[in-house]
N, CA, C and O atoms as a GROMACS GRO file, in nm:
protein
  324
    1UNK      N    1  -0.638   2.922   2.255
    1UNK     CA    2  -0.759   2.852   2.216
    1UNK      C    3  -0.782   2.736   2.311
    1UNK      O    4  -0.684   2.668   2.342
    2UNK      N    5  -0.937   2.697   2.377
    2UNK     CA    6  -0.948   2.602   2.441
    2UNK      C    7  -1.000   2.474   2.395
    2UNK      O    8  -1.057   2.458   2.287
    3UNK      N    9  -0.986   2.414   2.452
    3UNK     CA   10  -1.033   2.267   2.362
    3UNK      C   11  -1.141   2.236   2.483
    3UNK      O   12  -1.147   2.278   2.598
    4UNK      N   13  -1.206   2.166   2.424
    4UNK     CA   14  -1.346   2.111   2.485
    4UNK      C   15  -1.332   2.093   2.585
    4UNK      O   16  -1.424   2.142   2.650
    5UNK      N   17  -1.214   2.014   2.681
    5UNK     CA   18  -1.266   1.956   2.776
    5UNK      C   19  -1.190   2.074   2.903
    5UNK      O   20  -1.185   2.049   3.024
    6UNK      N   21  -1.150   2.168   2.853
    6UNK     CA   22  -1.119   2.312   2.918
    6UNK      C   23  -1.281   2.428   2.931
    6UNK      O   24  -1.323   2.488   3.029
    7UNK      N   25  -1.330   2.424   2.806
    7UNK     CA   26  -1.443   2.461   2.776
    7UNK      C   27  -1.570   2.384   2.862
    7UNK      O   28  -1.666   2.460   2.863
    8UNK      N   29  -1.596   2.277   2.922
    8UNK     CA   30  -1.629   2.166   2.999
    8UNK      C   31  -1.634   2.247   3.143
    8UNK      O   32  -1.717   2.321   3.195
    9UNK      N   33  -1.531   2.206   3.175
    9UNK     CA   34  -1.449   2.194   3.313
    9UNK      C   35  -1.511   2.365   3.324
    9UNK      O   36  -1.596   2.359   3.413
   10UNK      N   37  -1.506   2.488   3.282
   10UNK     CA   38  -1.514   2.624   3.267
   10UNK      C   39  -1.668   2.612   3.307
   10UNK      O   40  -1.716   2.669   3.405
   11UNK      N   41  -1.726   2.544   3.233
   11UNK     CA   42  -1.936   2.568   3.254
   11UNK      C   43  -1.958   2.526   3.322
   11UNK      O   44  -2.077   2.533   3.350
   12UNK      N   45  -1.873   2.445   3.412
   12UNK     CA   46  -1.932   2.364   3.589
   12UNK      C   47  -1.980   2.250   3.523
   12UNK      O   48  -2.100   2.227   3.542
   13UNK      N   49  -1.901   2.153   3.430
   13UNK     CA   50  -1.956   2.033   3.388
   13UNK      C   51  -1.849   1.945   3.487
   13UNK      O   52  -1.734   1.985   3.508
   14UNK      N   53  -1.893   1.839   3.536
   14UNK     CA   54  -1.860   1.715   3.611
   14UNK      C   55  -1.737   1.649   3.531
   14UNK      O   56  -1.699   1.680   3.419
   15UNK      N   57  -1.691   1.564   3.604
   15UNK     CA   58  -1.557   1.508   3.569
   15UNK      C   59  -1.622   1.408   3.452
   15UNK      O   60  -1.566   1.396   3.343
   16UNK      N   61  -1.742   1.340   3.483
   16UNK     CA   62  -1.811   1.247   3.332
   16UNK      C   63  -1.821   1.304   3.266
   16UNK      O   64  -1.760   1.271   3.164
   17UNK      N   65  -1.905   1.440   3.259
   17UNK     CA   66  -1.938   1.501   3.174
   17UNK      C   67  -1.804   1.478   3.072
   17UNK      O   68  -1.789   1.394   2.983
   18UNK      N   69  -1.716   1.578   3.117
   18UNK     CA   70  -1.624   1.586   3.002
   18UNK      C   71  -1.533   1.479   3.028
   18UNK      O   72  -1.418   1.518   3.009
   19UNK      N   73  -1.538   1.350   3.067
   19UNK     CA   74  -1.488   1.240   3.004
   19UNK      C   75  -1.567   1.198   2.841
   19UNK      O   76  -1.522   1.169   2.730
   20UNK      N   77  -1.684   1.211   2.888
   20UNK     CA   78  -1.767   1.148   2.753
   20UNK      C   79  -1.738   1.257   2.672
   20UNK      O   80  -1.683   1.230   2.565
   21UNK      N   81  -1.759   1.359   2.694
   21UNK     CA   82  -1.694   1.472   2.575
   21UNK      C   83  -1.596   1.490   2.476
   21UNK      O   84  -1.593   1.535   2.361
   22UNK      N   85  -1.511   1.439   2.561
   22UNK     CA   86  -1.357   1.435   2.538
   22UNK      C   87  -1.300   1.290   2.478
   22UNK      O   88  -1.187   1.266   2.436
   23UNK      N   89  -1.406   1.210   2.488
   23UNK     CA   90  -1.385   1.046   2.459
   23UNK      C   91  -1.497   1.045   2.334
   23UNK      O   92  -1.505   0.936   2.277
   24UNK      N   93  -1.592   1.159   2.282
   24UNK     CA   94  -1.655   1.115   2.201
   24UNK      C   95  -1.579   1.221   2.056
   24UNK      O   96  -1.617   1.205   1.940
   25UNK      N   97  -1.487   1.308   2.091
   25UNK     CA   98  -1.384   1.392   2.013
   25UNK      C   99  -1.275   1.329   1.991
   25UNK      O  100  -1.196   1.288   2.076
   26UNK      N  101  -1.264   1.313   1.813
   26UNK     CA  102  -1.156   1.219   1.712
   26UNK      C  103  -1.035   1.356   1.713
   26UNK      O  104  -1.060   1.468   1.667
   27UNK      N  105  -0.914   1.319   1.771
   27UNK     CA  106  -0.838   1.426   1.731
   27UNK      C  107  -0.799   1.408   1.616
   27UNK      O  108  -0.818   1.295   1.571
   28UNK      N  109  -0.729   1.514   1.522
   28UNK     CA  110  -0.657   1.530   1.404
   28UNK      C  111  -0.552   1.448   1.412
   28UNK      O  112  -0.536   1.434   1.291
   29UNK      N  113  -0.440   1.362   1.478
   29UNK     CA  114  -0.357   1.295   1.504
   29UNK      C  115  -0.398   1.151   1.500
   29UNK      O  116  -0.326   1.081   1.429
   30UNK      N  117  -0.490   1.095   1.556
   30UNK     CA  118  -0.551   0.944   1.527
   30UNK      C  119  -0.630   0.961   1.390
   30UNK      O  120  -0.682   0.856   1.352
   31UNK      N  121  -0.649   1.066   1.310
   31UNK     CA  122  -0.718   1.080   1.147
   31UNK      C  123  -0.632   1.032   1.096
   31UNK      O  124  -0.630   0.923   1.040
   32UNK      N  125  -0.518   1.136   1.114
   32UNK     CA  126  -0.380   1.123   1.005
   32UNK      C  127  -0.302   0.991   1.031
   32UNK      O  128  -0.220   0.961   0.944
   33UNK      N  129  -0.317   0.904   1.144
   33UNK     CA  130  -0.267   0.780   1.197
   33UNK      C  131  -0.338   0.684   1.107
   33UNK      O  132  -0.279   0.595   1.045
   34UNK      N  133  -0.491   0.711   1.102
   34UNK     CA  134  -0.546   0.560   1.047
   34UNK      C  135  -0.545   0.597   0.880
   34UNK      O  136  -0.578   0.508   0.801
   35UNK      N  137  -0.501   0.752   0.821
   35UNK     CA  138  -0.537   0.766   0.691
   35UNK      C  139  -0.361   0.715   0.636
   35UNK      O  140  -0.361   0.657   0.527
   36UNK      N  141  -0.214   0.733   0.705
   36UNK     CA  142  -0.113   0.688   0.688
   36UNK      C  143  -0.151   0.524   0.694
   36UNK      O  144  -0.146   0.487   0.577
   37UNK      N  145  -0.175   0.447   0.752
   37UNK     CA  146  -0.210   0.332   0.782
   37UNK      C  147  -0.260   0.258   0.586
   37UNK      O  148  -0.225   0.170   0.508
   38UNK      N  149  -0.339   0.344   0.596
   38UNK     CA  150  -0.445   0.267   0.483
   38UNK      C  151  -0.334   0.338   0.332
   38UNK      O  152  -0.326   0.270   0.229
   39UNK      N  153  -0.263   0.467   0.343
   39UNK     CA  154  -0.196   0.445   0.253
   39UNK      C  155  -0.056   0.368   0.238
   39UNK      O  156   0.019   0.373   0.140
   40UNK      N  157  -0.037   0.300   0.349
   40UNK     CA  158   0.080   0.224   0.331
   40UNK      C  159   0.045   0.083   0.332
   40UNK      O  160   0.131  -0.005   0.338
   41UNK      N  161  -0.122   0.053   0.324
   41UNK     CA  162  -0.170  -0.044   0.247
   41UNK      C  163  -0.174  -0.048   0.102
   41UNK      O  164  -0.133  -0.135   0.025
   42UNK      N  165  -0.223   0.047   0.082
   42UNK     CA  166  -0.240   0.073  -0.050
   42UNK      C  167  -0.093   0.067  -0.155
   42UNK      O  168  -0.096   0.032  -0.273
   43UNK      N  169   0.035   0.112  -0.078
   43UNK     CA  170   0.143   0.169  -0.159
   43UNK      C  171   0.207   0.025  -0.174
   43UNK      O  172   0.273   0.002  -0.275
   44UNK      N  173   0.190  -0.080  -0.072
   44UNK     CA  174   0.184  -0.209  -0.077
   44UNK      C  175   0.152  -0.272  -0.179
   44UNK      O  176   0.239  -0.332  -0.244
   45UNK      N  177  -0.011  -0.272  -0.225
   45UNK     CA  178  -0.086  -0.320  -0.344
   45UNK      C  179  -0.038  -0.286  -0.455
   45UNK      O  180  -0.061  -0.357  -0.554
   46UNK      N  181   0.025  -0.191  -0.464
   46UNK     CA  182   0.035  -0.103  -0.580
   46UNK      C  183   0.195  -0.175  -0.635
   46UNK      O  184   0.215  -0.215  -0.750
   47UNK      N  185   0.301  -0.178  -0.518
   47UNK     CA  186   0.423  -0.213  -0.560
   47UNK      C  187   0.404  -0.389  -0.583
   47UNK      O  188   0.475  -0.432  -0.674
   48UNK      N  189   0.309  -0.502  -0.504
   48UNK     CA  190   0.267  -0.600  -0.573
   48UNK      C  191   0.220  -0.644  -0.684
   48UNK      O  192   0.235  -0.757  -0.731
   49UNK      N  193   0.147  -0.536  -0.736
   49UNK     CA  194   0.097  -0.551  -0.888
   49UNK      C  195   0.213  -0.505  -0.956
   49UNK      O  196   0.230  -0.584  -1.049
   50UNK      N  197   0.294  -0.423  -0.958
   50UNK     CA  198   0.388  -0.406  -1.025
   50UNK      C  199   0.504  -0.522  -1.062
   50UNK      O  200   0.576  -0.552  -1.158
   51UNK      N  201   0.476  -0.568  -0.919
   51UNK     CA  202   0.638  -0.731  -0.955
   51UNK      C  203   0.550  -0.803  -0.999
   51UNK      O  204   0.600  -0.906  -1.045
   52UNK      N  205   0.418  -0.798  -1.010
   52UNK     CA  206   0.338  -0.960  -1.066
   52UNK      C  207   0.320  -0.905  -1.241
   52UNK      O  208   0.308  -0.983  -1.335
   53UNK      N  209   0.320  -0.797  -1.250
   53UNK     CA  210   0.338  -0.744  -1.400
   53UNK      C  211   0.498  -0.754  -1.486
   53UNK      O  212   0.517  -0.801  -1.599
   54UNK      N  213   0.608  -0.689  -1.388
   54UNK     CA  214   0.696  -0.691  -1.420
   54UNK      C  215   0.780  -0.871  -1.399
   54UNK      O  216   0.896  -0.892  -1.432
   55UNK      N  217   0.691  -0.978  -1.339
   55UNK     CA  218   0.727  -1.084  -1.332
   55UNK      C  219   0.635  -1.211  -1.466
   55UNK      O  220   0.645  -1.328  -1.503
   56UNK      N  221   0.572  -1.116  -1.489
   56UNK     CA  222   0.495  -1.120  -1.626
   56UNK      C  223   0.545  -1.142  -1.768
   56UNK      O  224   0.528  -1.229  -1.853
   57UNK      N  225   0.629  -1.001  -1.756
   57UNK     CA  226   0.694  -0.974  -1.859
   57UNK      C  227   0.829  -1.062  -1.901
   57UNK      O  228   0.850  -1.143  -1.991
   58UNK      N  229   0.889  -1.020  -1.820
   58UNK     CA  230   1.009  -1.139  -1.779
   58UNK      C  231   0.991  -1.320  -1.798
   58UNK      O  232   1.071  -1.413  -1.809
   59UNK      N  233   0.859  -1.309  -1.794
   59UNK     CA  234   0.828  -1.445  -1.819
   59UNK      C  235   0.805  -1.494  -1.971
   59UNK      O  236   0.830  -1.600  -2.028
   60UNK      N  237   0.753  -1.387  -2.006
   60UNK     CA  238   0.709  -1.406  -2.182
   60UNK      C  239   0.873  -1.380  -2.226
   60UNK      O  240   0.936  -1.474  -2.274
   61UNK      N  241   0.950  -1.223  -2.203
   61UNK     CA  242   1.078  -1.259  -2.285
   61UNK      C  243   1.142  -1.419  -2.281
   61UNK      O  244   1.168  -1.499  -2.371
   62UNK      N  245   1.152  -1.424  -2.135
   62UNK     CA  246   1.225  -1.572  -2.141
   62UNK      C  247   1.155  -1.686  -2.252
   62UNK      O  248   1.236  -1.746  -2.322
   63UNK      N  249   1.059  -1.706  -2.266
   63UNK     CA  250   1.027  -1.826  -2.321
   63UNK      C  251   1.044  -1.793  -2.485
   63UNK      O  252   1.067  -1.874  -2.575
   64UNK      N  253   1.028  -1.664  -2.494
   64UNK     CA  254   1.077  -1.592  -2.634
   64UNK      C  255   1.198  -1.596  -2.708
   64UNK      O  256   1.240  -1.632  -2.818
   65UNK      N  257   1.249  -1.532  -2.576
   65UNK     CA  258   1.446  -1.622  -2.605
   65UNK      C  259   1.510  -1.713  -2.598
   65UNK      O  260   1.630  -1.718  -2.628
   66UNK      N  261   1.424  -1.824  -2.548
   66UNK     CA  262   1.442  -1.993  -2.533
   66UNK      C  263   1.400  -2.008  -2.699
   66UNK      O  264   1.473  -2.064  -2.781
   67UNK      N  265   1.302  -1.961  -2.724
   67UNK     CA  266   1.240  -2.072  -2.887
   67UNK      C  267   1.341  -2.026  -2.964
   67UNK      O  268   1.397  -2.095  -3.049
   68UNK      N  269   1.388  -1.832  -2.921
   68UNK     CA  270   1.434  -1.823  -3.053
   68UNK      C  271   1.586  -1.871  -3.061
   68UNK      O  272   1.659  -1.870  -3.160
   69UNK      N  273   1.618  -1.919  -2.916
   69UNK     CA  274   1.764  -1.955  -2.953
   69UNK      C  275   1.753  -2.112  -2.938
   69UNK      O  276   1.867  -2.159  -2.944
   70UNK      N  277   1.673  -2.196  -2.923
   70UNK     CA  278   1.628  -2.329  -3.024
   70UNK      C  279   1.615  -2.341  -3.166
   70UNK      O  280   1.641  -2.449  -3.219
   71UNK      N  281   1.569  -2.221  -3.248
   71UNK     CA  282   1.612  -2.218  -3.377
   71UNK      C  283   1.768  -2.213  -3.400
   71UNK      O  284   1.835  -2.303  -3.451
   72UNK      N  285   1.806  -2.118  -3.363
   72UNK     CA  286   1.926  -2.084  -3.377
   72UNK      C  287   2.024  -2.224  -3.368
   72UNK      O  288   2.119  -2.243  -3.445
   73UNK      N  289   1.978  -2.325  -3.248
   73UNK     CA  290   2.070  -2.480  -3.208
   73UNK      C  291   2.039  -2.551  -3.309
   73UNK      O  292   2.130  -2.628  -3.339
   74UNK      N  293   1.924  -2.558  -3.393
   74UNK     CA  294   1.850  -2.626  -3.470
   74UNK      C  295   1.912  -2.622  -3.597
   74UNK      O  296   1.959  -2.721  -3.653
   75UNK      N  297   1.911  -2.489  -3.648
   75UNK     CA  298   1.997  -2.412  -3.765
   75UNK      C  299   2.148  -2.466  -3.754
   75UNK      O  300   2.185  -2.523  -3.857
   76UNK      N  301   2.227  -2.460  -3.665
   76UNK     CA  302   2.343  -2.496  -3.620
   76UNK      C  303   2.415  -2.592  -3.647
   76UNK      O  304   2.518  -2.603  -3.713
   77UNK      N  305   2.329  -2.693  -3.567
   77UNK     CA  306   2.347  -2.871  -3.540
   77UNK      C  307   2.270  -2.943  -3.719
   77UNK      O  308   2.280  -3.056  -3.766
   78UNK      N  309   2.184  -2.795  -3.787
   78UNK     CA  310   2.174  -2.931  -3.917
   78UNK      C  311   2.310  -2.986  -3.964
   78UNK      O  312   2.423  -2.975  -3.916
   79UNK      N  313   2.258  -3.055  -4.083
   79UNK     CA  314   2.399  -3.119  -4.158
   79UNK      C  315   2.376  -3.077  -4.322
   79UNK      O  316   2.359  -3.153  -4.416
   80UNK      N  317   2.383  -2.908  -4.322
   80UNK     CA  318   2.387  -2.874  -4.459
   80UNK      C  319   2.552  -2.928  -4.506
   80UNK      O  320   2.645  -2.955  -4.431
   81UNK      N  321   2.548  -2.932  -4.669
   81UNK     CA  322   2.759  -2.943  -4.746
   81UNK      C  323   2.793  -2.833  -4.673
   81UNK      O  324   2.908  -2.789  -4.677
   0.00000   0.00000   0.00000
């Protein structure tokens, strides 16, 4: 199979000719380059929202297990007989 700028060069087209030809053709290799690109942006975003959720959570237990073991010091330290 020929690629364009074989197909070019074959019809008696000029060395510009199939520069611009060949310079205005996206190969399949710079697609899959800029579409990897944008998903390893994305897989980025995705694992950031996850630690700002899972740093979320972690934040509410803690203050949960602070009050409830302030009862617990509270209960403790009274002065029941």
């Amino acid at each position: 199979m020929k690629c364009r700028r074989q197909k070019a060069e074959e019809a008696g087209g000029h060395r510009k000719e199939t520069k611009t030809l060949y310079a205005s053709f996206h190969t399949p290799q710079s697609a899959a380059r800029n579409s990897s690109r944008g998903q390893a942006l994305t897989e980025y975003v995705v694992i950031a929202g996850l630690l700002m959720a899972s740093l979320g959570i972690l934040t509410v237990f803690f203050v949960t297990f602070k009050e409830y073991g302030m009862r617990i010091l509270a209960l403790v330290s009274s002065e029941y007989p």
